[in-house]
Legacy VTK file of the C-alpha trace (Angstrom):
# vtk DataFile Version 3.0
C-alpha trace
ASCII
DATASET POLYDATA
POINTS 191 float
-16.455 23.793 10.073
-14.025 25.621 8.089
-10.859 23.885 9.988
-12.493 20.693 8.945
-12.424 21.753 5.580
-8.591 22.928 5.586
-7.646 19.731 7.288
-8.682 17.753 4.034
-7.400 20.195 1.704
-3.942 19.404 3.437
-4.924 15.355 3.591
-5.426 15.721 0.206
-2.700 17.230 -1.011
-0.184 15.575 1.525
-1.397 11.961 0.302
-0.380 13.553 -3.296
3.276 15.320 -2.428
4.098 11.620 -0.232
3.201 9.499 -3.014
4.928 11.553 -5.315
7.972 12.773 -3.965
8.178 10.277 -0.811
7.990 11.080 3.133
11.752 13.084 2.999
11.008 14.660 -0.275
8.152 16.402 1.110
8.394 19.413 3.802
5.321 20.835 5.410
5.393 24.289 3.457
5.410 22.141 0.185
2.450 19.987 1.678
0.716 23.619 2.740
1.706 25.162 -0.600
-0.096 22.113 -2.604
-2.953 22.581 -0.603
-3.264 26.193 -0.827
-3.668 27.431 2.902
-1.177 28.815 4.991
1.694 27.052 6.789
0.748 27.660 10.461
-2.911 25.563 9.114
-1.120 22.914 9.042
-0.055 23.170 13.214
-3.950 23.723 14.065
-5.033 20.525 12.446
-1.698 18.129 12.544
1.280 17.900 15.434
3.858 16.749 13.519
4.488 15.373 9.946
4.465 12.075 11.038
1.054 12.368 12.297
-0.050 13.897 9.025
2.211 10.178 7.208
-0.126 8.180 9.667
-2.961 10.168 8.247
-1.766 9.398 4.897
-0.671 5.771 5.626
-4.589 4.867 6.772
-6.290 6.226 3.726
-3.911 4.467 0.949
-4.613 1.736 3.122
-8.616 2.007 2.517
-7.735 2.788 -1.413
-5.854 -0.859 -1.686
-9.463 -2.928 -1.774
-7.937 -5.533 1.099
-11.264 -6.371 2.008
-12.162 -7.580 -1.070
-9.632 -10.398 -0.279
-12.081 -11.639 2.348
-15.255 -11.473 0.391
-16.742 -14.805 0.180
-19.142 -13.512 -1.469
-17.329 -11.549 -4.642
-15.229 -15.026 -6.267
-13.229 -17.484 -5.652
-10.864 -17.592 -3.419
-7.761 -17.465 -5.938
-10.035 -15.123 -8.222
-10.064 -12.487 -5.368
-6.331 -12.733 -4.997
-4.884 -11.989 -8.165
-7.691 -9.331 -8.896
-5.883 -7.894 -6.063
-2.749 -7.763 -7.166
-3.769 -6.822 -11.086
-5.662 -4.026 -9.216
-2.367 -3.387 -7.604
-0.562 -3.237 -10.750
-3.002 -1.486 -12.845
-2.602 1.708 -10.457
1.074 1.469 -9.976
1.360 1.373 -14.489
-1.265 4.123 -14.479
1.118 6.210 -12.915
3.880 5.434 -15.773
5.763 3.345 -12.565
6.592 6.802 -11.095
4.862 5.998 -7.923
5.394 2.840 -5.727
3.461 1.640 -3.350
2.550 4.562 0.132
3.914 1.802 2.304
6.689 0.556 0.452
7.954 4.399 0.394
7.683 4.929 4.045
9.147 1.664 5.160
12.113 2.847 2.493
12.461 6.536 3.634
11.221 6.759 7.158
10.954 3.120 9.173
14.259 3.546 10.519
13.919 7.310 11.973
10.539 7.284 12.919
9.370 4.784 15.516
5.676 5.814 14.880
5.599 5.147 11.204
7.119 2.182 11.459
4.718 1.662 14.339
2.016 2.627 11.620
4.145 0.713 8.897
3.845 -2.734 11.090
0.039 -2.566 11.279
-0.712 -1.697 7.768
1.516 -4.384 6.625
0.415 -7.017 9.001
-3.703 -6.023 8.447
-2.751 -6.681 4.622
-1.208 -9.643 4.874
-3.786 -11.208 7.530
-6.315 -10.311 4.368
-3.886 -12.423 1.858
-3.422 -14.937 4.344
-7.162 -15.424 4.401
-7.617 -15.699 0.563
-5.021 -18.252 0.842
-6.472 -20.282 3.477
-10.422 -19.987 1.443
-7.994 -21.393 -1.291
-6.506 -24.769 0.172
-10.038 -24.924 2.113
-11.840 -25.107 -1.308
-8.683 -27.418 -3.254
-7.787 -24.265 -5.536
-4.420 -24.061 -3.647
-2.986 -27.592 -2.948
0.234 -26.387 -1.493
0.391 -26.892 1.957
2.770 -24.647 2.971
1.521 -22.375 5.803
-0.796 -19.787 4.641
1.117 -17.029 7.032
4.116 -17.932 5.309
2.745 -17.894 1.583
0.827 -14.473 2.940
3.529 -12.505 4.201
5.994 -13.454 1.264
3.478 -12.335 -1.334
3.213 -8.867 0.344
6.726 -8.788 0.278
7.422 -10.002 -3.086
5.185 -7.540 -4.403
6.679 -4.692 -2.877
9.470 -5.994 -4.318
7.942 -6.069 -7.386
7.146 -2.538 -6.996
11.127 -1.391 -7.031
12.254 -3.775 -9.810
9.194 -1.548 -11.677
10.028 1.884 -10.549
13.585 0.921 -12.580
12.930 -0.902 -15.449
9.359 0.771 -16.286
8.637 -2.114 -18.719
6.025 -4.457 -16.459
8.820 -7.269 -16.037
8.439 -6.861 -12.193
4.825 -7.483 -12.284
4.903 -10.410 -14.902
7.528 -12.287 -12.738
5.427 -12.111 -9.797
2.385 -13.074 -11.232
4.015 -16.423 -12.923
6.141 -17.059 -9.636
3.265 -16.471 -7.162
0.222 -17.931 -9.275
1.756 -20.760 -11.045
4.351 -21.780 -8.677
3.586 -20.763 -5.358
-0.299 -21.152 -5.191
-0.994 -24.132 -7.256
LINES 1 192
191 0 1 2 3 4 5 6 7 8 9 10 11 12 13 14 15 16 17 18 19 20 21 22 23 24 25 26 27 28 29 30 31 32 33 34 35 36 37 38 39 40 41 42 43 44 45 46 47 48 49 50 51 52 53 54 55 56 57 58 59 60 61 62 63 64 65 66 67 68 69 70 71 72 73 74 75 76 77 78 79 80 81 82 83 84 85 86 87 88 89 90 91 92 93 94 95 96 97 98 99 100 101 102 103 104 105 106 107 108 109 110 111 112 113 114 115 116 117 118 119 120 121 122 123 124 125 126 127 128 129 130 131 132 133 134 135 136 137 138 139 140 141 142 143 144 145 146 147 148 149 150 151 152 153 154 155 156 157 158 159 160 161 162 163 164 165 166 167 168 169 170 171 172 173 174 175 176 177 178 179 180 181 182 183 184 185 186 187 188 189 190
């Protein structure tokens, strides 16, 4: 029972150190150190530190609200998509800008040296946009969205422009970013 316990403690605190100092920026003793148990903890519960990012990866995913994107039943279509992305936003200012986006980080930091977080990386991103893509689809289905570009298309490039979004923030700390995607994507793209 206790091990359980100590596992979390170092979740916890590793989901902390990665989204505030990023996957390099963060060693294990830093991660055990936050958490408050000792280093060789971390070895009974985790085999590497990229098992500890996947760890990591999987619960910012279940902290993002994606299925609320497929919700029939919560609002519209178009409703449910930009309260996703003002949900988005609204966390990301909370922090002052300081932190970006879990997956955005890795794929920055890590994708490119670590065939299983970008392994972990592909599946977040895809699961996330296959939730946009559906919000998108309930949209042209019920004439909110008359554009008839391809949903996938419209889907992915909305993930992506919002993690780009994300960087422009993290520099200019002002909410330009965020306003430029929200008239591009919602008055432009999914009219």
């Amino acid at each position: 029972m206790a091990r359980a316990s100590l596992r979390e403690q170092i979740v916890d605190a590793a989901y902390e150190q990665f989204h505030q100092h990023g996957y390099n920026g963060c060693g294990v003793k830093l991660i055990t150190d936050s958490a408050g148990v000792p280093k060789g903890s971390f070895y009974n519960h985790f085999e590497s530190k990229e098992a500890l990012a996947l760890v990591v990866m999987e619960r910012y995913g279940d902290t993002r609200r994606v299925p609320d994107l497929t919700n029939r039943d919560a609002a519209a279509p178009l409703a449910r998509l930009r309260a996703h992305f003002e949900f988005l936003a609204r966390d990301i200012e909370k922090f002052d800008y300081r932190r970006g986006c879990v997956f955005g980080n890795f794929a920055n930091e890590a994708a490119d040296h670590s065939p299983v977080i970008r392994e972990g990386l592909v599946a977040a991103f895809d699961s996330w946009s296959a939730a946009v893509v559906s919000a998108i689809r309930d949209a042209q289905a019920d004439g909110s969205i008359t554009s008839t570009q391809d949903p996938e298309i419209l889907g992915r490039f909305l993930v992506n422009a919002w993690e780009g979004a994300i960087v422009g923030e993290r520099a200019a700390k002002d909410g330009s970013s965020f306003a430029a995607f929200f008239t591009v994507a919602f008055d432009v793209l999914l009219r």
